[in-house]
N, C-alpha and C positions, 0 to 999 in steps of 0.2 A: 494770087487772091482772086477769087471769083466776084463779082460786081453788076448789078442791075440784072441778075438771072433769071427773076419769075419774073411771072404775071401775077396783075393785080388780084385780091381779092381780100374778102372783106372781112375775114378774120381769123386772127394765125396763132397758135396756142405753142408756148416752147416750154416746155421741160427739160429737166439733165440731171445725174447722180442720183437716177436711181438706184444704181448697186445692185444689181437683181441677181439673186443666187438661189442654189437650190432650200440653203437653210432658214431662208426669209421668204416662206409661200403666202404669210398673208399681205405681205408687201406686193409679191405678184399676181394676187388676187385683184387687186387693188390697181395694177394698171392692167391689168384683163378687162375690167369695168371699166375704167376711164376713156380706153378705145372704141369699145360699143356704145359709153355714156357718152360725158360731154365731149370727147376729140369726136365725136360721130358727127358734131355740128359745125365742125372747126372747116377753113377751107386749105388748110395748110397745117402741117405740124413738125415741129421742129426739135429732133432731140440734140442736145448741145453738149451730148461727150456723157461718158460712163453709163453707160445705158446697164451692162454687166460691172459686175466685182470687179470679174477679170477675165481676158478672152487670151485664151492659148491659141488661137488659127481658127479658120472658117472649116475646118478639118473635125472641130469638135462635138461630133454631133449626139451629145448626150441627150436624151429625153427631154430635160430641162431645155435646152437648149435650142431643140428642136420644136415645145409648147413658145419660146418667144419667136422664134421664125414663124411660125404659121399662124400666131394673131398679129402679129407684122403682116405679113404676107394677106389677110383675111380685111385688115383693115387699108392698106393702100389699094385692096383690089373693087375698094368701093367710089376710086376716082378722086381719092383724096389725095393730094402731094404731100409724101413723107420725106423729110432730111436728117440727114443724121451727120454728126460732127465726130469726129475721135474724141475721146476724153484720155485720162492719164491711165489709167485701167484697163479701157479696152481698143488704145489706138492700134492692136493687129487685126481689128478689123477690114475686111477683105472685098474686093468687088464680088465673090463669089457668093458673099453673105448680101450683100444688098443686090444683087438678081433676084436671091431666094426670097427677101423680103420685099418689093419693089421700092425700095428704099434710094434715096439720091446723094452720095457722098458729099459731103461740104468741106471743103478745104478751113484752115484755121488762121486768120479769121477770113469772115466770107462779109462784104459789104453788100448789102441790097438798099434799095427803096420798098421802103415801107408802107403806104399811105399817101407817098408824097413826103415821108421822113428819114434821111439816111440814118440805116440801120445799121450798127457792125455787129457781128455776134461772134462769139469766140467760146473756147473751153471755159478759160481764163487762168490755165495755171502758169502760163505768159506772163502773167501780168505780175505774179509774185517774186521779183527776180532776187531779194533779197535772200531767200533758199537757194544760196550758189549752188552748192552738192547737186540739189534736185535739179535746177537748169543741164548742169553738165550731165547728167541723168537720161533727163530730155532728150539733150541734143544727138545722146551715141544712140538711144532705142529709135530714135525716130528716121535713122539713117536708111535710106531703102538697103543695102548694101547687108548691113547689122541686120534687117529684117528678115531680107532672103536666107541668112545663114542661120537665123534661129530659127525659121519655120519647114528647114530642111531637116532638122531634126525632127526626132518619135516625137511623137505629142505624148508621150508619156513623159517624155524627158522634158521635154516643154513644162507640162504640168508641175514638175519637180521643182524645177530651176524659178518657175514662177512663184510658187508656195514657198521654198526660202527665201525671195526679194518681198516676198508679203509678210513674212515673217522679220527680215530685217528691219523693214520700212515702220512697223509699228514698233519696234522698239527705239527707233530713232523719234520716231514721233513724239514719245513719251519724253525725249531731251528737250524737243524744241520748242523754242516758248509760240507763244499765239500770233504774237506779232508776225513771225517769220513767212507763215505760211498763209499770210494774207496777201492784200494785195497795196503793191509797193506806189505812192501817192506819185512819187514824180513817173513814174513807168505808166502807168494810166493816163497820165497828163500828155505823155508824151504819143502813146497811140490817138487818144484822139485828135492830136496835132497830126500825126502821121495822115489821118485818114480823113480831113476835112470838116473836126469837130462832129461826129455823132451821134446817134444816142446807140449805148452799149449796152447788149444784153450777153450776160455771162454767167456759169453757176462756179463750180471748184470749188471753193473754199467755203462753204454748207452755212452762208452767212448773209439770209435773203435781207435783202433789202434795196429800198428806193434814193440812192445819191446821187446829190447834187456838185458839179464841178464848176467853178468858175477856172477857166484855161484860156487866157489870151485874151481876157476881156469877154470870150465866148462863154455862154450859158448850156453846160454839158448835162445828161442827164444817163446814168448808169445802172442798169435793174440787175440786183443779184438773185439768179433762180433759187430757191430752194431745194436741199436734199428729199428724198422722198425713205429715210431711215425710222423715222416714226410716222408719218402721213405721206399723202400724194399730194401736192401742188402744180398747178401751173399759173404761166404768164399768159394772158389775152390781149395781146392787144390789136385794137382795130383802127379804123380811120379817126376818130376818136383822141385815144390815150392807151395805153398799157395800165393792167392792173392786179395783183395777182388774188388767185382763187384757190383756197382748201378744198380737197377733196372729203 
């Protein structure tokens, strides 16, 4: 876990789950603008997992893919500090990819000071452990070991094997109820015990909102990011409060 890693500054914008594919352009239209709009003002920006659908290897360099590296690349090269988190989608993201975008890998989760406010930010599909399947899911893709041997493969073959666990994955979805793939009350409780009572910022589970914990007599506070599937949103927050904002 990474901890107390930046420098101060006075206002930090986080996003996550976008999904950015080539089938959804005006969705990437949409953080095209956000980076020259409002992230142009931010002094820090923070993407917190699934930035892509899905990423087959830093090896992919489709057109599409190649338009989100270089307004990455276009927008940290104006001095602004970019981080980017794995999400469940596109955790084979690569050091080779964040060179190309001057992008700073964040570990999951990453504790910083905020303000003057410990922050923890995470995916957060950690946090949902009642989806056993998907944990034990988690635990073998995220394996360095498991990674190296699937990105030795063609990326055509990559791309196959990805395309039927995405195909799986949504028919399973359709089983499971809502509850499951939220996030599990005593497991939240228990990270910010873990981590010195927090405030948590996390997206996954495409269920924005502002919660309140009482944990241990302590007063926790937990912001869920928004998907970006019908609109763009982000979180701002500054020395201030955190709040979030429609694009």
């Amino acid at each position: 876990m990474q901890s107390s890693l930046l420098n101060p500054v006075t206002q930090s914008f986080f996003i996550s789950d976008l999904h950015l594919c080539p089938t959804r352009p005006a969705i990437t239209g949409v953080f095209f603008d956000f980076l020259r709009g409002p992230a142009a003002q931010a002094d820090a920006l923070y993407i917190l997992g699934d930035l892509f659908e899905y990423w087959a290897g830093d090896d992919d360099d489709t057109p599409f893919n190649q338009s989100i590296v270089a307004a990455l690349k276009e927008y940290s090269g104006r001095g602004i500090p970019l981080y980017l988190m794995h999400g469940n989608r596109d955790f084979l993201i690569g050091e080779q990819f964040a060179a190309a975008t001057g992008a700073k890998l964040l570990q999951d989760p990453t504790l910083l000071d905020l303000y003057g406010i410990p922050t923890l930010l995470l995916h957060g599909d950690t946090l949902c452990t009642d989806d056993v399947k998907y944990i034990a899911f988690r635990t073998k893709v995220r394996d360095p070991a498991y990674q190296q041997q699937f990105l030795a493969q063609p990326l055509a073959a990559r791309k196959q094997i990805i395309a039927g666990l995405r195909a799986e994955n949504a028919g399973e979805k359709q089983q499971k109820s809502e509850t499951i793939m939220d996030v599990v009350a005593a497991t939240v409780d228990a990270v910010f015990r873990r981590h010195g009572y927090p405030r948590m910022i996390h997206g996954h589970t495409h269920r924005p909102a502002l919660h309140h914990h009482a944990v241990d007599d302590k007063s926790c506070e937990r912001w869920v990011l928004a998907d970006w599937y019908d609109r763009g949103s982000y979180l701002l927050c500054d020395a201030g409060d955190c709040r979030s904002i429609a694009l």
